[in-house]
C-alpha positions in Angstrom: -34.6 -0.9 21.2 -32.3 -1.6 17.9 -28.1 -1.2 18.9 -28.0 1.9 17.0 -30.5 4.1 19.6 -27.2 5.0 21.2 -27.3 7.4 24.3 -24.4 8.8 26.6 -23.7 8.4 30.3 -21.5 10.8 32.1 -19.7 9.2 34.7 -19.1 10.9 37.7 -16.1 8.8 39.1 -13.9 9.2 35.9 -15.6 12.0 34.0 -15.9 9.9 31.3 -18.6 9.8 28.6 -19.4 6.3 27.9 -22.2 5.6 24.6 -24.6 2.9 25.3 -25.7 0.6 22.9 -28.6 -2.2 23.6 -28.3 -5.6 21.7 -30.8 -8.5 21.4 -33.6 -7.2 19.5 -32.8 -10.0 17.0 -32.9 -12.4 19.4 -29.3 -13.6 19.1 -27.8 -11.8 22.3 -28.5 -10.2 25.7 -25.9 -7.6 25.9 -25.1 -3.8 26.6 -22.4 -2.3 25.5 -20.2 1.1 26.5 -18.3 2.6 24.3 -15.3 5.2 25.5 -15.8 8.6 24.6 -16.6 10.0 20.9 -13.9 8.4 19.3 -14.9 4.8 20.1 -18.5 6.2 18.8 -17.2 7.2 15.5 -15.5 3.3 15.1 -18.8 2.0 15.9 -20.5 4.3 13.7 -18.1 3.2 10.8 -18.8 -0.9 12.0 -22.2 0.3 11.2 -22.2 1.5 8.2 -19.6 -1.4 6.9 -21.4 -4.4 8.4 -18.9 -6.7 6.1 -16.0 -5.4 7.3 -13.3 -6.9 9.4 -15.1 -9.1 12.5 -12.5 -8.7 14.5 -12.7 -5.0 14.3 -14.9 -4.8 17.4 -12.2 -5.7 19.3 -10.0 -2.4 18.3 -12.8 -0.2 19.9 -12.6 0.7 23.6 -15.2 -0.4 25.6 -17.4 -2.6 28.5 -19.3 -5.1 27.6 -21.8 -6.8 30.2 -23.5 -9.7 27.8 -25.7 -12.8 29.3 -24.2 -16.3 28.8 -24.5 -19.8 29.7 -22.5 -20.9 33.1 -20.1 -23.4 31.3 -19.0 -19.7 29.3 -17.7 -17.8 31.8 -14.1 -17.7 32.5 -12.3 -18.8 35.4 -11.5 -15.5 37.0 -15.6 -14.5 36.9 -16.9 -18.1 38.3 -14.0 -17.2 41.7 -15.6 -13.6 42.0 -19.1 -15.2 41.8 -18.5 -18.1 44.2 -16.6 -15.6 46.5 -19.9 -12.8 46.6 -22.1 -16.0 46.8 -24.0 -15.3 43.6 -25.8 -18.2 42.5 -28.6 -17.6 39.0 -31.3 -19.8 39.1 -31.5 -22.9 36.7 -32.1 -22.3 33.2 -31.3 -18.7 33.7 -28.2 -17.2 31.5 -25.1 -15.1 33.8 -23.8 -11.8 33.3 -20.5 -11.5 31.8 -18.3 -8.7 32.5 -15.6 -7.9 30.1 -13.2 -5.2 29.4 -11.8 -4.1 25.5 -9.2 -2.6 25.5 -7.4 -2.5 21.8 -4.8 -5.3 21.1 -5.8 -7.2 24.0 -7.7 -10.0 24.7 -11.1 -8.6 26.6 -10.9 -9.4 30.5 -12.5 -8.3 34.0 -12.0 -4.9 34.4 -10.5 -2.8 37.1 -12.3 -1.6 40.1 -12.4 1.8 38.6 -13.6 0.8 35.3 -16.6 -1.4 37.8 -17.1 1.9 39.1 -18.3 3.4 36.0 -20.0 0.3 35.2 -22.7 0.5 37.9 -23.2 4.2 37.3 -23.6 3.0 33.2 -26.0 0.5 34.8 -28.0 2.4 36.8 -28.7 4.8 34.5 -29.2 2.7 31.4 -32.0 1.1 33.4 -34.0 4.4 33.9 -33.6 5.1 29.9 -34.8 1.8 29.2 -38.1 2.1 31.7 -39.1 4.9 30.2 -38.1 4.2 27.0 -40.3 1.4 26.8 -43.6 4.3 26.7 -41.7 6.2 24.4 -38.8 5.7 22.5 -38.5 9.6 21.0 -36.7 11.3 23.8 -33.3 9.5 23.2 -33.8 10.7 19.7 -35.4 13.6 18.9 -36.9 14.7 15.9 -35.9 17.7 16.4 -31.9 17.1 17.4 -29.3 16.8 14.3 -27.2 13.5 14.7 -24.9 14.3 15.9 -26.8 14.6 19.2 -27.0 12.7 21.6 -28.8 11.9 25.0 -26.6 12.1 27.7 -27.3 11.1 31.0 -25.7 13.7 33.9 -25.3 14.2 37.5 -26.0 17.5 38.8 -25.5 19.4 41.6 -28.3 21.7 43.4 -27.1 23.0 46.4 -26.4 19.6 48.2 -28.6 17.4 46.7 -27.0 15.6 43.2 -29.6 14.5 40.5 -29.3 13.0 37.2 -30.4 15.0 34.3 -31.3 14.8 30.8 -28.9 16.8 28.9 -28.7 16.7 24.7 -24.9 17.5 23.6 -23.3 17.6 20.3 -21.0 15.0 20.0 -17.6 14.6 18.3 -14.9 12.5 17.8 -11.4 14.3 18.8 -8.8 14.0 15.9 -6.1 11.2 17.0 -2.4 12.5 16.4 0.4 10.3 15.9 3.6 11.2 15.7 5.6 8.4 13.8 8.5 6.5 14.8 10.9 7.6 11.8 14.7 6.4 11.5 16.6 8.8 9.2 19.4 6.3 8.4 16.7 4.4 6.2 15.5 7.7 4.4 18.7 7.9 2.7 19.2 4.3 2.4 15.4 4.0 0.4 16.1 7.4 -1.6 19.5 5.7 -3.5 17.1 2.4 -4.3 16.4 2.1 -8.3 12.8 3.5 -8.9 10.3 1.2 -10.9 6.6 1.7 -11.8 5.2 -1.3 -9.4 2.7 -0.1 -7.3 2.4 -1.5 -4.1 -0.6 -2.1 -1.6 -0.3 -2.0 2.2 -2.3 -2.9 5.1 -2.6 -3.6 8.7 -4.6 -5.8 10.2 -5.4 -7.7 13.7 -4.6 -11.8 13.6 -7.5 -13.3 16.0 -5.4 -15.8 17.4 -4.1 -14.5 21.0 -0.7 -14.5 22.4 0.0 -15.9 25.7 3.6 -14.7 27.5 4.9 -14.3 31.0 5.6 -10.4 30.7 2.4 -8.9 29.1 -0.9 -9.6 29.1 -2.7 -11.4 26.7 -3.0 -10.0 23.6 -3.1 -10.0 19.7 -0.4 -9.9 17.1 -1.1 -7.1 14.1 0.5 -7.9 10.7 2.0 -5.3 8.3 1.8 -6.4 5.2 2.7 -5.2 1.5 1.5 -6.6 -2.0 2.2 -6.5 -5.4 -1.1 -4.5 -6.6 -0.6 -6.4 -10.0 0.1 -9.8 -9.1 -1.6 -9.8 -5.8 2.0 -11.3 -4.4 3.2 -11.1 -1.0 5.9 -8.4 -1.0 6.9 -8.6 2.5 5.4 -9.1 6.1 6.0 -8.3 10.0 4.2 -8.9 13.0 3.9 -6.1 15.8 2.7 -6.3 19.0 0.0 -3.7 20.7 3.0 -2.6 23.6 3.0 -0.7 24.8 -0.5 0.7 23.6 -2.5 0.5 20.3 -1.4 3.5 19.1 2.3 3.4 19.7 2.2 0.3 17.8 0.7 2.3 15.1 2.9 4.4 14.7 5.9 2.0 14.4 4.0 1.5 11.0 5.6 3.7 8.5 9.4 2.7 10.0 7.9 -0.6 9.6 7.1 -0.5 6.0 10.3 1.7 5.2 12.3 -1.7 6.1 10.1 -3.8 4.3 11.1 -1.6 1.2 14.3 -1.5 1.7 14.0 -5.3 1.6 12.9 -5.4 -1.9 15.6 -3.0 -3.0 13.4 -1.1 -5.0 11.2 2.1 -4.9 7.8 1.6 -6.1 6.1 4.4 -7.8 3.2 4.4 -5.4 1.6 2.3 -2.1 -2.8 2.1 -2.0 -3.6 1.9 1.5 -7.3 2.5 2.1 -7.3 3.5 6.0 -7.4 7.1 6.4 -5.1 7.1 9.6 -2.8 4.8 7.7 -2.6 7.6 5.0 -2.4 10.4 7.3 0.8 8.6 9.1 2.4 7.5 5.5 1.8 10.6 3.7 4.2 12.9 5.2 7.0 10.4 5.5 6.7 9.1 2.4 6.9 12.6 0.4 10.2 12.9 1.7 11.6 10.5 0.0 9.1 10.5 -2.7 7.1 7.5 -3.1 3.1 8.7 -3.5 0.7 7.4 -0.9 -2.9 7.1 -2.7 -6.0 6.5 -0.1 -7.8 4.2 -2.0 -11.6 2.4 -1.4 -10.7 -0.9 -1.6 -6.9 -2.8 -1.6 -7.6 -6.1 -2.8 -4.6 -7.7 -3.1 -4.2 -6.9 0.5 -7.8 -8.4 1.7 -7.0 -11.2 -0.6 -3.3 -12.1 1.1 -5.0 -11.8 4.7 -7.4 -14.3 3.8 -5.3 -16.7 2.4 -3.2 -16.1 5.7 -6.2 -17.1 8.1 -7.6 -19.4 6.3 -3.8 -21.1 6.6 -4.2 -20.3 10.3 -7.8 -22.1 10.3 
C-alpha cells in the first residue's frame, strides 16, 4: 500500500473519524498514521500535492502516529511504560513508537483516551490490510468520486455490534476565526502617511522547541513582514501556540497591526499566500484600508525565513 490509499475509522469511544495512512512502501519507514477528522485530511491532502513545502508542516496537522524505531530512539517516558508492562522485542527487531501531534507542540504519549482510539485504529487497520493484500480495489473504488472514502464502523444489530464497511463523502469543515482586534490601533494606523511599498507577510513554525515550567513543550511561530522590493526584514514577533493553535492565529492580524504601526507608515498593500491568513487579514485590513492580495508565492518572505534558520543551524 502507497500513504495516499487513505481509509477512515470511526471510533466508537470518541466518535471520532480518524484517516489512516500506511508508510514504508519506499522502504524508508514502518509507520501508520491517524489523521483527526476531515480537516487534518485536507492538510495532508495539500502536504501531498506540495511535497516541497514546509517540513515542519506535518507537525501543524492533528494526529497519532505509531512508527517502528530502533530502542536507543525511544524516549524516556515510552522505555518506563515498556519496562513497567514487561515488554521486551526481540534482538534486531525495531519498537513501536507511540506519539501524539497535537499543533504547536512537541509530539508526546498520548492520553488514555486518545490510546483508546488507538487500539480501535489498530484493530481495524489490520483487517483492511489482510484483505487488502488480495485486493487493493475496495478501499478505492472505481466507481466512488474522491472525495470518498472507506470508513470502517461499528454497528449495532440487536445486541450483537459488528464492524462494517461503509463509503461516505468526506469534507473538511470550514475553520472560523474570529480575530483578536484592538481598536485603539485602527485609528492609530489610519492617521500613518500612506506610501506605495508593498509589503509581504508570513507565519511560520521555528523547529527548535521550547522548554518551560508552566506549559508543555512546544514550538515558537514567527510573524514576520518584508519589504516585497528589497526582500528586507520589516519587522518580527514570536508567538506561542497557548492556549491552542488557533487562538494563536488569530492574535495574527493585531500582531501585524503593531508591527505597522512600528514602521510609521501604511503600505499600499501586504502579499500573503495562506488562504486562512487572507481570510483573517482581509476584513480587518479594509477598515482601515491597506489591500490584502492572496498571492502564489511570497518570496521575500521564504527567503527571510531561511536566512533565519539557517542562522539558527
Amino acid at each position: 500500500m502507497a500513504e495516499t490509499d487513505i481509509f477512515g475509522v470511526r471510533t466508537p469511544g470518541s466518535g471520532k473519524t480518524y484517516f489512516i495512512s500506511i508508510m514504508g512502501s519506499a522502504g524508508e519507514l514502518s509507520a501508520l498514521a491517524a489523521y483527526e477528522g476531515s480537516n487534518a485530511l485536507e492538510q495532508f491532502w495539500e502536504i501531498q500535492e506540495n511535497p516541497n513545502g514546509n517540513p515542519e508542516n506535518i507537525l501543524l496537522i492533528p494526529h497519532i502516529i505509531l512508527s517502528y524505531v530502533n530502542k536507543n530512539e525511544i524516549d524516556r517516558v515510552q522505555t518506563e511504560i515498556f519496562k513497567e508492562a514487561g515488554f521486551k522485542g526481540g534482538r534486531g527487531r525495531k519498537w513501536p513508537d507511540v506519539k501524539r501531534v497535537i499543533p504547536g507542540l512537541v509530539p508526546s504519549v498520548p492520553g488514555d483516551s486518545c490510546l483508546e482510539d488507538l487500539a480501535n485504529i489498530l484493530e481495524q487497520s489490520l483487517e483492511v490490510f489482510s484483505r487488502a493484500q488480495e485486493d487493493l480495489t475496495f478501499i478505492l473504488p472505481e466507481d466512488q468520486d474522491d472525495d470518498v472514502y472507506l470508513v470502517r464502523e461499528q454497528t449495532k444489530k440487536g445486541r450483537k455490534t459488528e464492524w462494517k464497511d461503509i463509503y461516505r463523502k468526506v469534507r473538511s469543515q470550514p475553520l472560523r476565526y474570529n480575530p483578536v482586534v484592538n481598536l485603539s490601533n485602527f485609528s492609530t494606523i489610519q492617521s500613518l502617511p500612506k506610501t506605495t511599498v508593498i509589503l509581504q507577510a508570513g507565519v511560520r513554525m521555528i523547529p527548535n522547541h521550547i522548554r518551560d515550567k508552566i506549559n508543555p513543550d512546544h514550538f515558537p511561530f514567527m510573524v514576520i513582514l518584508t519589504d516585497k522590493k528589497s526582500g528586507l526584514v520589516e519587522g518580527f514577533e514570536l508567538l506561542t501556540p497557548f492556549p491552542d493553535y488557533n487562538s494563536m492565529l488569530e492574535k495574527i492580524p493585531v500582531t501585524i497591526i503593531g508591527l505597522i504601526n512600528k514602521l510609521k507608515f501604511r503600505p499600499m498593500r501586504i502579499e500573503v499566500n495562506e488562504e486562512k491568513l487572507f481570510v483573517m487579514l482581509d476584513p480587518i485590513f479594509r477598515k482601515i484600508q491597506i489591500n490584502i492580495k492572496l498571492v502564489p508565492v511570497v518570496k521575500s518572505v521564504e527567503e527571510a525565513f531561511e536566512g533565519i534558520l539557517n542562522h539558527m543551524g
